[in-house]
N, C-alpha and C positions, 0 to 999 in steps of 0.2 A: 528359778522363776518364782514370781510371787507370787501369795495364794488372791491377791485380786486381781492379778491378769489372768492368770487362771482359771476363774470364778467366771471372768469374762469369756473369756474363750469358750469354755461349756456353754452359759448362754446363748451363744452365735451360733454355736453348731449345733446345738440340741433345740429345733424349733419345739413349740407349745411348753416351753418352760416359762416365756413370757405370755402367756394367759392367751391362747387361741392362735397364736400366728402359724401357720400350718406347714410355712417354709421360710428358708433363712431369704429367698427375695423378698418377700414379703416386708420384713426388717426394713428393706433399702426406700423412704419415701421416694426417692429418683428413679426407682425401678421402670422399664420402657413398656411394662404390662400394664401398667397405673392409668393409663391414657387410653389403650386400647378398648372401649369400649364395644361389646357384641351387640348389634343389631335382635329384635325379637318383635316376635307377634304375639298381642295379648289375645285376640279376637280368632276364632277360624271362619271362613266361610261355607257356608252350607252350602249342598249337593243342589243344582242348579236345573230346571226345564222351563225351558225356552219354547215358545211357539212361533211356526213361521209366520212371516206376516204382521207379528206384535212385535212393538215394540221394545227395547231392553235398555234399562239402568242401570246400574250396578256398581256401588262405590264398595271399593277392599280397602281394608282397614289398613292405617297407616302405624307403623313399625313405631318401636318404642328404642331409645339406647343408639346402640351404635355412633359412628363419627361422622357428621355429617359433610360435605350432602353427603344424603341418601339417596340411591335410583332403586325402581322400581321396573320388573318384570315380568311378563306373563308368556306362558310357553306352553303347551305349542299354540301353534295359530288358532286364532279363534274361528266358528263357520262362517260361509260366507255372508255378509251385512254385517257384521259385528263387527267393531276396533274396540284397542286399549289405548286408554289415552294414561301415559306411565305419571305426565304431572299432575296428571289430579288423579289418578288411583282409581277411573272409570270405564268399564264397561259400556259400550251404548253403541244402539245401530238397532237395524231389524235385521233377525233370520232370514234368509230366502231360502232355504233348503233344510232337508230334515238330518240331522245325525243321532247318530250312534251314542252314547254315553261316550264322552273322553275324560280322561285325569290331565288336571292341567294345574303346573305346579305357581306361585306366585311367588316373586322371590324377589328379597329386599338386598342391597349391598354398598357397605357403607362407603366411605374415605379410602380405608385402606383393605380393602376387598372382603373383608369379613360379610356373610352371606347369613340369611334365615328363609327360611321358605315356609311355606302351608301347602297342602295341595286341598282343590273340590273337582267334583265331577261336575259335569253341565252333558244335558240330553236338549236337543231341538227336536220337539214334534211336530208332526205335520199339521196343518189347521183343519180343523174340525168343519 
């Protein structure tokens, strides 16, 4: 064998001898990771209290990456008078009853199922 196939060989198999690559797919520009894009949240939403009776807005921030489309999820159900409207990433409705603090997680998922989530809590008080 010669010492430049050789040479080569070593380079293939021993990633970061060419200056940072950290795996031999990496190497492959055609690799099917190159495309896969991860969905993420730059933003979180803060810990939420709601009043019966008032009104509610509430725009969650929209995902950054991933392949699109992207949908949009909110889980579990919101109290009663509130919806999630998934295409515009809104909150809105009025309370009519008081709850409990819940964790409700908001979760993006791209093209090919790749997921991100946030979670905030939301409390509904009774009106004053």
């Amino acid at each position: 064998m010669s010492r430049n196939v050789l040479l080569s060989m070593m380079l293939v198999a021993s990633p970061g001898l060419l200056g940072g690559c950290d795996s031999v797919s990496s190497l492959n520009p055609f690799s099917p990771d190159e495309d896969d894009l991860q969905p993420s949240f730059a933003e979180f939403v803060a810990n939420q209290t709601w009043t019966v009776g008032t009104a509610v807005q509430l725009s969650l921030p929209a995902a950054r990456g991933g392949n699109t489309p992207l949908t949009y999820g909110l889980s579990p159900a919101l109290p009663a008078g509130l919806t999630f409207n998934a295409a515009t990433r809104v909150i809105a409705g009025t309370p009519t009853a008081a709850k409990t603090a819940t964790t409700y997680s908001y979760t993006v998922t791209d093209n090919d199922d790749d997921t991100a989530s946030i979670q905030f809590q939301a409390t509904v008080a009774a009106a004053q």
